[in-house]
C-alpha positions in Angstrom: 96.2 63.5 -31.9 99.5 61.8 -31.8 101.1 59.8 -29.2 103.2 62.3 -27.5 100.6 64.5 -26.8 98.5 62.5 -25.0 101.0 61.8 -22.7 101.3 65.6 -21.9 100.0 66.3 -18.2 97.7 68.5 -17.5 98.2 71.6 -16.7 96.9 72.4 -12.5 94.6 75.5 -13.8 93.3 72.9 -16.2 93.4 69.3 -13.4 91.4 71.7 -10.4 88.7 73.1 -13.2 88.3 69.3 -13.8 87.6 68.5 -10.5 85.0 71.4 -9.4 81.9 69.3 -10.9 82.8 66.3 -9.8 83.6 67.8 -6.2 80.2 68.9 -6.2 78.6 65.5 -7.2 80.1 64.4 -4.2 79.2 66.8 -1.7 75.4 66.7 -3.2 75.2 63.3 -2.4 76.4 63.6 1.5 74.1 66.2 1.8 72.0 64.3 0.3 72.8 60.9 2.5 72.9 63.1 5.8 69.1 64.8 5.0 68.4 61.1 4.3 70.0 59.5 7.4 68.0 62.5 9.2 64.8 61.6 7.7 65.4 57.5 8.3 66.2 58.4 12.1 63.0 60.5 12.3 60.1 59.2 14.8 56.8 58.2 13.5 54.4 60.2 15.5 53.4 58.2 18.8 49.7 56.4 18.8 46.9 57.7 20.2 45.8 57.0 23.8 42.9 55.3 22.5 44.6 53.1 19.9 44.0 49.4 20.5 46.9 47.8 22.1 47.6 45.8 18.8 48.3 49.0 17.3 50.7 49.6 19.9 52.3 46.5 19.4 52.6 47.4 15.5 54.0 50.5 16.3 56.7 49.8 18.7 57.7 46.9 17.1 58.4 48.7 13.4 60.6 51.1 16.0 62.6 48.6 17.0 63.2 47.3 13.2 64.8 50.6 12.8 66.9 50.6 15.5 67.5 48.0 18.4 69.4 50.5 20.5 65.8 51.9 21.2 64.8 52.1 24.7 61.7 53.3 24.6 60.7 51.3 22.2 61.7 48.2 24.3 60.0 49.5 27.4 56.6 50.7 25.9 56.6 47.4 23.9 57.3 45.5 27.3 54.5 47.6 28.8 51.8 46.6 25.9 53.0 43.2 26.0 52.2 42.8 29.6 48.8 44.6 29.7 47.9 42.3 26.7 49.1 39.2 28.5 52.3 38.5 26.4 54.2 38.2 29.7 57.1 36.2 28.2 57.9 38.4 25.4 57.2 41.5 27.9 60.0 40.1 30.4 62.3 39.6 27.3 61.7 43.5 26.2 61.2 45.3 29.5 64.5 43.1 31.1 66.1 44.9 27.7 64.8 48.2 28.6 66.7 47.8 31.3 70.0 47.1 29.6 69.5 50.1 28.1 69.4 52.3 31.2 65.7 52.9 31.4 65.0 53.4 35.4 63.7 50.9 37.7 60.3 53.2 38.2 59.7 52.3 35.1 60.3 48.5 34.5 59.6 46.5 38.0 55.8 47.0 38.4 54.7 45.3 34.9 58.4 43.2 35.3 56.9 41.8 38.4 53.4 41.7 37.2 55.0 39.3 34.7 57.3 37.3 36.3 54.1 36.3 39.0 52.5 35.1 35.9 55.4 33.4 34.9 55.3 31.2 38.0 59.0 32.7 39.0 57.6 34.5 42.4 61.9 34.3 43.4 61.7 37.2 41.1 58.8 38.7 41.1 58.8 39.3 45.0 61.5 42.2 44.6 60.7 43.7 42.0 57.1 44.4 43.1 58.6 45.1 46.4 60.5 47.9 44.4 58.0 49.2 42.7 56.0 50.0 46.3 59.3 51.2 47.3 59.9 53.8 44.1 56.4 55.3 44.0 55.1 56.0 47.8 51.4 56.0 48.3 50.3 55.0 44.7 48.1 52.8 44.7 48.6 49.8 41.6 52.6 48.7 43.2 50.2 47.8 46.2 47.8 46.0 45.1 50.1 43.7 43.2 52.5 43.4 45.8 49.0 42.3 47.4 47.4 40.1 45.1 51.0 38.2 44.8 50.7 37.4 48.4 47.0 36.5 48.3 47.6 33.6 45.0 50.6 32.5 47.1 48.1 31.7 50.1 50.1 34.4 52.5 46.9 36.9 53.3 47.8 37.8 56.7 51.2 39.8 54.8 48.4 41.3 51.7 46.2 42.4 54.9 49.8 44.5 56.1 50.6 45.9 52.9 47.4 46.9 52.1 46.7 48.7 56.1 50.2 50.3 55.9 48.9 51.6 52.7 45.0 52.6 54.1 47.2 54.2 57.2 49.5 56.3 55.1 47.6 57.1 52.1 46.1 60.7 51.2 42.4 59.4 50.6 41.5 61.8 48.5 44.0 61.3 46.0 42.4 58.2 45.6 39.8 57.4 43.1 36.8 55.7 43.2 38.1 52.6 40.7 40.7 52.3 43.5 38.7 52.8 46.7 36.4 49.7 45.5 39.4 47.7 44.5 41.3 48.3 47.7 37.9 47.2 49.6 37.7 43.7 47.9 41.3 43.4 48.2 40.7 43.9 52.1 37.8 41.3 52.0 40.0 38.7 50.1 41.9 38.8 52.9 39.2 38.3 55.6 39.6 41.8 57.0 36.2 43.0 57.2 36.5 45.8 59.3 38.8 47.8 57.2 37.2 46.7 53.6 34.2 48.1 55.4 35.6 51.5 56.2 36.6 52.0 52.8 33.7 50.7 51.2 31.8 53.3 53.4 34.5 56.2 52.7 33.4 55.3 48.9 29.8 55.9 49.4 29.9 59.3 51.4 32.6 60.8 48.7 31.3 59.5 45.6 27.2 59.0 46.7 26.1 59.2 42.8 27.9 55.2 42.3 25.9 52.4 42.7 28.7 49.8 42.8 29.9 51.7 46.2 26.1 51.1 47.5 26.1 47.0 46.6 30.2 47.0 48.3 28.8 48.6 50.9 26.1 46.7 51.7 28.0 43.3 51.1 30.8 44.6 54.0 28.5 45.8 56.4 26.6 42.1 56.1 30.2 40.5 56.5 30.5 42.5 59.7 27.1 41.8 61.1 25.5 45.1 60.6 22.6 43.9 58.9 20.4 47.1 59.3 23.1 49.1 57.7 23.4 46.3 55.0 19.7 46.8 54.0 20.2 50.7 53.8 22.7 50.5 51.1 21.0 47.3 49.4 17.8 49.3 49.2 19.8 53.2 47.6 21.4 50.3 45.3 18.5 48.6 43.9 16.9 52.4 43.3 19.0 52.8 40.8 19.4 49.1 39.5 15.4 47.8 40.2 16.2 44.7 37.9 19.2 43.4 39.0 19.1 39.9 39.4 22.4 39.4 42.0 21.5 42.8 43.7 18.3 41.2 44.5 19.8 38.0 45.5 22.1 39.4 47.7 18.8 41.7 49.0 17.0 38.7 49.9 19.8 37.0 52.3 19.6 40.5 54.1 15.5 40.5 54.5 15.9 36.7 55.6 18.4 37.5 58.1 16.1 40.3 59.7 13.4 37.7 59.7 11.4 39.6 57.1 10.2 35.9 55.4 7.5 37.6 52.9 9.3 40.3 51.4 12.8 38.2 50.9 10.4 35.2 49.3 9.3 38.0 46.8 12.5 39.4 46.4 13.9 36.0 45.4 10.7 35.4 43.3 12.0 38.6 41.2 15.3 37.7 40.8 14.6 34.3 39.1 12.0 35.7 37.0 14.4 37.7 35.7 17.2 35.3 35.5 15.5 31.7 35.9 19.0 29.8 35.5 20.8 31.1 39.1 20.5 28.2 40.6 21.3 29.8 44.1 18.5 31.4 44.4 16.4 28.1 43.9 18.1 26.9 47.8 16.9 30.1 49.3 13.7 29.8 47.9 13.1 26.3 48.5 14.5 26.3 52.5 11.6 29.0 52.6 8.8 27.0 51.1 10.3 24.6 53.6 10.5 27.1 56.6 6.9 27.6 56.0 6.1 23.9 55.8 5.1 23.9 52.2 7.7 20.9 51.1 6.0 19.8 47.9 7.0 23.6 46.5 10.6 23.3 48.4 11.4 19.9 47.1 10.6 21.0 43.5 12.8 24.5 44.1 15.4 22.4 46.1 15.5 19.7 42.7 16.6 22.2 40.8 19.6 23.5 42.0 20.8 19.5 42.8 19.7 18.7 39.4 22.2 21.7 38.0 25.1 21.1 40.6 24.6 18.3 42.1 26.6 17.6 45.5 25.5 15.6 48.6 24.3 18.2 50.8 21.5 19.9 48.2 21.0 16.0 47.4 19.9 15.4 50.9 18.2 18.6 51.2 15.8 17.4 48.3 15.5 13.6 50.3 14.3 15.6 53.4 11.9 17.6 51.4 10.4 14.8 49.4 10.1 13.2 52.9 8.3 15.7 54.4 6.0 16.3 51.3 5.2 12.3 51.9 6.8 11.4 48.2 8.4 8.4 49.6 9.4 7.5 46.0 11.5 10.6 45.7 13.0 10.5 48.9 13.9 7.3 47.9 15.9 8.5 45.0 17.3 11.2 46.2 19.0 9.7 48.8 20.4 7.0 46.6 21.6 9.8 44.8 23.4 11.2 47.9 24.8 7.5 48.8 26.7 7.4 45.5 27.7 10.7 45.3 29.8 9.7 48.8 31.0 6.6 46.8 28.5 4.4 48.6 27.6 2.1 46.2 25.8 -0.5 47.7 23.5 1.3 49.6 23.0 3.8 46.6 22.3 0.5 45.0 20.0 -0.9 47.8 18.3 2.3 48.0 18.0 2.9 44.2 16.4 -0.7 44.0 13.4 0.4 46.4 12.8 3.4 44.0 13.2 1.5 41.1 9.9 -0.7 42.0 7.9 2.6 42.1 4.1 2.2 39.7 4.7 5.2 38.7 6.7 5.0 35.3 8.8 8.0 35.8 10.2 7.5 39.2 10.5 3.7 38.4 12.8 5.3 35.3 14.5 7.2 37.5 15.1 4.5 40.4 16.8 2.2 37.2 19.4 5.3 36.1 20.0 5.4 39.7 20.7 1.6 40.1 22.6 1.5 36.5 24.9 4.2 38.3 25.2 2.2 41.5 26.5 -0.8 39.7 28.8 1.0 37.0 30.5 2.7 40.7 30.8 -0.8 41.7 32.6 -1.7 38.7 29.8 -4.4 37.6 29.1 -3.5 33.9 26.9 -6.3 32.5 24.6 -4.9 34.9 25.1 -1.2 34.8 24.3 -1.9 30.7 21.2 -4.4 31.3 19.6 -1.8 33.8 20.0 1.1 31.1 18.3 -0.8 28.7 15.8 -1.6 31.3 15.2 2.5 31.7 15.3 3.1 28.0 13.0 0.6 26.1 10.6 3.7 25.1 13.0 4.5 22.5 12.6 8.4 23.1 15.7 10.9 22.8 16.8 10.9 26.6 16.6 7.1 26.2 18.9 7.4 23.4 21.3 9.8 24.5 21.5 7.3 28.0 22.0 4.3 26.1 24.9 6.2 24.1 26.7 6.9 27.0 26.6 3.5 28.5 27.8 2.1 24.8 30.9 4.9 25.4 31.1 3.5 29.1 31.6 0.0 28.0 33.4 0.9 24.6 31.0 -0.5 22.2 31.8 1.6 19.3 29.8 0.2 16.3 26.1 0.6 19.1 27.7 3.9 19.6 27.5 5.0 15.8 24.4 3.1 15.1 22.8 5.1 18.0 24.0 8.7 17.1 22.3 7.6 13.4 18.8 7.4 15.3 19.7 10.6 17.2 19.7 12.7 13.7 16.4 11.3 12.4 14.8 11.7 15.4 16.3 15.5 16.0 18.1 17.0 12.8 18.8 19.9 15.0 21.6 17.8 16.8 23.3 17.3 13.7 26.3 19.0 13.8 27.0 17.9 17.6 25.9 14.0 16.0 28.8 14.3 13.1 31.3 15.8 16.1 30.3 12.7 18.3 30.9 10.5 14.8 34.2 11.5 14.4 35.5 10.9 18.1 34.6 7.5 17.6 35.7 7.2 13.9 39.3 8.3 15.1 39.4 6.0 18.2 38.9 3.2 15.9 41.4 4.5 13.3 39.4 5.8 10.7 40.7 9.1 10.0 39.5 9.9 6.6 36.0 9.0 7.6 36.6 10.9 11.0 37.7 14.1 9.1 34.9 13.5 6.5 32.0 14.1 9.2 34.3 16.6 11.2 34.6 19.1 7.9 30.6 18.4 8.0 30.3 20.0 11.7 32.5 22.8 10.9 30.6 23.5 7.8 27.1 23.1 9.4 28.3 25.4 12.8 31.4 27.1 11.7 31.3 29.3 15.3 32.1 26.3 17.3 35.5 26.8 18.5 35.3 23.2 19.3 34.8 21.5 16.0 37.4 23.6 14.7 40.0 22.9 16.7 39.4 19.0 16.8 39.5 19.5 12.9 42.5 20.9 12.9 44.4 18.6 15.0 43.2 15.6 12.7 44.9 17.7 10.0 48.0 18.1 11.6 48.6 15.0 12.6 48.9 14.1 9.0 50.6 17.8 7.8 53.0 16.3 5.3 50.1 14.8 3.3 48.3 17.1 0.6 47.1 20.7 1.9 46.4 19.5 5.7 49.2 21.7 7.3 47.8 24.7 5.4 44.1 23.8 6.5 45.1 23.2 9.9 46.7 26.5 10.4 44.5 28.3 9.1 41.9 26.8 11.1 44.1 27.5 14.4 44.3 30.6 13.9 40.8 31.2 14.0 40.5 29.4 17.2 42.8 31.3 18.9 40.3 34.7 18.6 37.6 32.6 19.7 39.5 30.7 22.4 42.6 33.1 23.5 42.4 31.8 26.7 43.7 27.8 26.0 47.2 27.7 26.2 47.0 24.4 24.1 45.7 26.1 20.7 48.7 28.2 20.9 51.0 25.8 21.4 49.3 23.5 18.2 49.3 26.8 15.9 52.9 27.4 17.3 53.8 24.0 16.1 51.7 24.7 12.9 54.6 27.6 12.0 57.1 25.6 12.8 56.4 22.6 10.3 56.2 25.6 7.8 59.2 27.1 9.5 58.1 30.4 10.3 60.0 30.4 13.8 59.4 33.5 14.7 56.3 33.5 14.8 56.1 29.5 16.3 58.3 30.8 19.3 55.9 33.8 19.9 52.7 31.0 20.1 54.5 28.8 22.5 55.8 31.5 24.5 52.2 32.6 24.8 51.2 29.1 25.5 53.7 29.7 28.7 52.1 32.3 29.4 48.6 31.5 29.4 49.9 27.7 31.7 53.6 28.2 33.2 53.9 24.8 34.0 52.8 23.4 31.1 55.7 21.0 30.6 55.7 20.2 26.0 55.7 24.1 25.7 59.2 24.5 27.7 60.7 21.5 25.3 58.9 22.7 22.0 60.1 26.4 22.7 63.4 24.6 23.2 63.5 23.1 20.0 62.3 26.2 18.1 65.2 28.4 19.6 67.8 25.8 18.9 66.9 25.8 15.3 67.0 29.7 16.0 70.7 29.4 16.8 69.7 30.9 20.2 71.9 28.1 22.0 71.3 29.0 25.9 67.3 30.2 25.8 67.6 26.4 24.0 69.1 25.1 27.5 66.8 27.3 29.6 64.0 25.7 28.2 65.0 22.2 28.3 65.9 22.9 31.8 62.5 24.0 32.5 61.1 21.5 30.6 63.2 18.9 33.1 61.8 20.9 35.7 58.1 20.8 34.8 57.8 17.2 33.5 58.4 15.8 36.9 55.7 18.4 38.3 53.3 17.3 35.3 54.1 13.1 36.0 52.8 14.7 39.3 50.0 16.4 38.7 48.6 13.5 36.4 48.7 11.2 38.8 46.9 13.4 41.4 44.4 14.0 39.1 44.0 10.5 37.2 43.4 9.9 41.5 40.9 12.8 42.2 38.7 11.6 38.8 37.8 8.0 39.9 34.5 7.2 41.1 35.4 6.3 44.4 38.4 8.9 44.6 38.2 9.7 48.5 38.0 13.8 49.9 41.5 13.4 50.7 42.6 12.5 47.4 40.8 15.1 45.6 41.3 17.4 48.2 45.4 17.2 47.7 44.6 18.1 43.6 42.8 20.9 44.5 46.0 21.9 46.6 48.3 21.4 43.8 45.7 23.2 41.3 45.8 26.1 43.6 49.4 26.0 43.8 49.7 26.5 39.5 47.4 29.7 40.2 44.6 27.8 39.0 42.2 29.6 41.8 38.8 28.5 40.0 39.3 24.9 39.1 41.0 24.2 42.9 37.5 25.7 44.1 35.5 22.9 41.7 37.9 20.1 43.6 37.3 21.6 46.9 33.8 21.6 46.7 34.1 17.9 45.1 35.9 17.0 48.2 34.4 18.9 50.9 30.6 17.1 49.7 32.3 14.0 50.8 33.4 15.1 54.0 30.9 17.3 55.5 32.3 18.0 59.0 36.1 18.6 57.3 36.7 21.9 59.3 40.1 22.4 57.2 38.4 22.3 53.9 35.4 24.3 54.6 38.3 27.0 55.6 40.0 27.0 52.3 36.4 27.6 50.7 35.4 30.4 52.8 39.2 31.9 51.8 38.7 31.3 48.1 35.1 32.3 48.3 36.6 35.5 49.5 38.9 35.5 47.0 37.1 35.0 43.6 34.1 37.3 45.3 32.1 34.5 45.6 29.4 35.9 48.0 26.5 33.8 47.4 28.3 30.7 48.1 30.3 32.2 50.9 27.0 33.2 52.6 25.6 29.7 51.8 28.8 27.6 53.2 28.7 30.3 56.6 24.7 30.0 56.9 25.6 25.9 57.0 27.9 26.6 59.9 25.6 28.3 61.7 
């Protein structure tokens, strides 16, 4: 073909026959786009009901990969977050849900639930308030609402919002989960009489459930209606014969109808089948005692002080030992008391009397007693002298004494040679012996050597959470040397299933994926961390850091501000507590670190300080109120009977 015709155009029969296939190409291929746009924008089908809530997670998180316009996904994300304790990634998606349009019914119960946990009650106070307001007469809106006011120490408003809701309510719409719950919410606020009412409305509509029977009877005993008490004690324990607290709890309802035999047997039962309650060794020793039997009461009495000790059981055991003519004891015992009130030199004085016992194993004990005396007086040399004194038989206890008076007076090198001993004379110890080793080993700056007998624990008791975690953070702090940074988050990440509760494993295995720079997954651990302690100060600033090198510029500045925020609240709480731990702290000082622990939420621990300082200060009517309020609280019973039964 020559030049000329090749420039010849085509003819338009010729140019629209041309175009026909490749018209069709193109429309095959929208078709085929659109069919697989369709397909891309298809749902997975939702999770079951009964799939775990990690599942969940999965699930709603791949939705929002595919497109982060989702709503639901945000809110049911936000909802599974919450329930699993995830409360700052839950306010992050359900405060998106919300963006997005999805209604308030929806977002401010488990918004609020969060934001309580977050320590941000500002916010959380209306939106709970919201949620009561959005869905009339159900039942979970209220009990938050409630429970916020109880952990901010404002029962009297729980006690309105949960009558208004008793008042109003259709009680049979109610179910029998909710009737028990709304009874113990009643009794954490001291209102007796109504958690009473319901706990009986519970038994005559659902008669078949035990729980209702054991409510029951621990309301009507609240109220004073002991007869009524014993019925539903006794329909309980026909269905539940061996249960140890139902027994308990049956006991303190005999005793109080005078019925001394059959609550001594009752007792009996319960701690043959469950030997290691120690309350139930006080009720049965102030029995033996009742009756005038004090040898038998001092020995029950012993070992409940010996478990927990404070400075009433200690002089309950000196009074029994005195009456059982065991001056020796007595002696003891009430040198015991002394410097559990920080009275050191009469604990010594007194210890020194029941150190000069003939008996061997009093005299032992009257020299552990004096040894304490002098290390609360701040007098070493002799606190270390008298051990040896108590320990020259060379037997475990004596070993495992002497080792704590070597840690007391930092003697490291004694210290090692003595945990040597302890494995040849008890191989059993071994890994707890190679733990112990490498404590010291790292005080003194032997870290190889310290990680050396660590890897041995964790090898010889690879369950304890402990050893692994202290293994870990000797890895970490040297993670740019070999494998360490590997091995330590590896090892964190096992300790976070067996120890999801302590906010500070996240935070290490946060900063673990960080150093490897996986910050996703580091800002998800801290933010945990924050969950699990909100005013855990190093979290706010390490979050801060992590979203900076995020680019996420202002939740960088909302931490650091935070962080500001918290530090000065941490400076503070150290201080209370470095206070509150001396040996001579006084009831007040302990006493205002319980305050401040209750005040961080921390219900359980401020009870432990409480207790610490109410055993100094016996006739403190203040403090044996906050007891009897977080008794209530925790459901408590047997020591809210027990602090009640000393005021009367």
């Amino acid at each position: 073909m020559d030049l000329e015709s090749q420039a010849t155009p085509t003819s338009p029969t010729k140019r629209r026959n041309g175009l026909l296939p490749l018209l069709c190409i193109v429309l095959g291929l929208a078709l085929g786009a659109l069919a697989l746009t369709r397909w891309m924008a298809r749902k997975p089908p939702l999770p079951p009901d009964s799939a775990s809530l990690e599942t969940k997670q999965r699930y709603w998180q791949a939705r929002l990969k595919k497109d982060l316009t989702d709503k639901e996904a945000y809110l049911n994300l936000g909802i599974v977050e919450e329930r699993s304790g995830f409360y700052f990634a839950a306010r992050r998606n359900l405060e998106a849900a919300r963006s997005l349009g999805v209604p308030d019914t929806q977002i401010s119960g488990p918004l609020g639930r969060s934001l309580t946990h977050l320590a941000e009650p500002d916010r959380a106070k209306p939106e709970l308030e919201k949620a009561i307001a959005l869905a009339p007469g159900k039942w979970e809106p209220v009990a938050n609402l409630a429970g916020f006011y109880i952990n901010n120490r404002a029962s009297k408003r729980a006690n309105e919002v949960l009558g208004r809701f008793w008042e109003g309510v259709d009680k049979k719409s109610l179910s029998t989960q909710e009737l028990e719950r709304l009874s113990l919410a009643f009794l954490e606020c001291g209102n007796n009489k109504s958690a009473f009412a319901v706990s009986k409305y519970l038994v005559e509509t659902n008669p078949s459930y035990t729980g209702g029977y054991i409510l029951a009877a621990r309301c009507a005993l609240t109220m004073g209606e002991v007869e009524a008490a014993k019925k539903y004690a006794e329909a309980a324990l026909k269905e539940t014969p061996d249960e140890s607290a139902a027994l308990y709890f049956y006991g303190l309802i005999l005793n109080k109808l005078k019925d001394y035999d059959g609550a001594l047997k009752v007792w009996q039962k319960a701690n043959r089948i469950n030997p290691n309650a120690p309350d139930v060794y006080e009720h049965i020793g102030l029995e033996y005692a009742r009756r005038g039997d004090f040898k038998r009461a001092a020995s029950a009495l012993e070992r409940l002080a010996l478990t927990n000790p404070d400075v009433n059981r200690s002089l309950q055991v000196m009074e029994a030992y005195r009456q059982a003519g065991d001056v020796d004891n007595a002696t003891y015992w009430e040198a015991v008391a002394a410097g559990l009130q920080h009275n050191y030199p009469v604990a010594l004085e007194r210890a020194r009397k029941a150190a000069a016992s003939t008996d061997p194993v009093k005299k032992r004990r009257g020299l552990t007693a004096m040894a304490e005396a002098y290390l609360g007086l701040g007098k070493k040399k002799e606190y270390l002298a008298t051990i040896f004194e108590a320990t020259k038989s060379g037997t475990i206890d004596d070993l495992v004494l002497r080792l704590r008076a070597y840690e007391v007076t930092d003697q490291y090198a004694e210290r090692l040679a003595v945990l040597d001993k302890l494995i040849t004379l008890d191989p059993k110890q071994t890994p707890s012996i190679r733990y112990q080793r490498s404590v010291i080993l790292e005080k003194i700056g032997k870290r190889d050597e310290a990680e050396t007998e660590l890897e041995s624990a964790v090898q010889l008791d690879p369950d304890n959470p402990t050893y692994a975690k202290d293994l870990a953070s000797l890895y970490f702090a040297r993670n740019s040397v070999g494998d360490r940074l590997a091995k330590a988050t590896a090892l964190y990440e096992r300790v976070v299933f067996q120890l999801p509760d302590q906010e500070d494993v996240w935070l290490a295995l946060g900063q673990c994926y960080a150093a490897k720079n996986q910050l996703a997954r580091a800002a998800r651990c801290i933010e945990h961390a924050i969950d699990l302690e909100s005013g855990n100060g190093p979290a706010y600033l390490e979050l801060g850091r992590i979203y900076a090198r995020s680019g996420n510029a202002a939740g960088s500045q909302e931490m650091l501000k935070l962080y500001q925020k918290y530090v000065a609240f941490e400076q503070k709480r150290q201080t209370l507590q470095t206070k509150a731990r001396r040996n001579n702290a006084t009831a007040t000082e302990i006493a205002e670190y319980a305050d401040l622990l209750l005040a961080m939420g921390d219900a359980s621990e401020s009870v432990n300080q409480y207790e610490r300082a109410y055993a100094l200060n016996l006739k403190d009517a203040a403090l044996k109120n906050t007891l009897r309020e977080l008794y209530r609280r925790l459901g408590m019973s047997e020591k809210l009977e027990r602090i009640e039964g000393i005021a009367r």
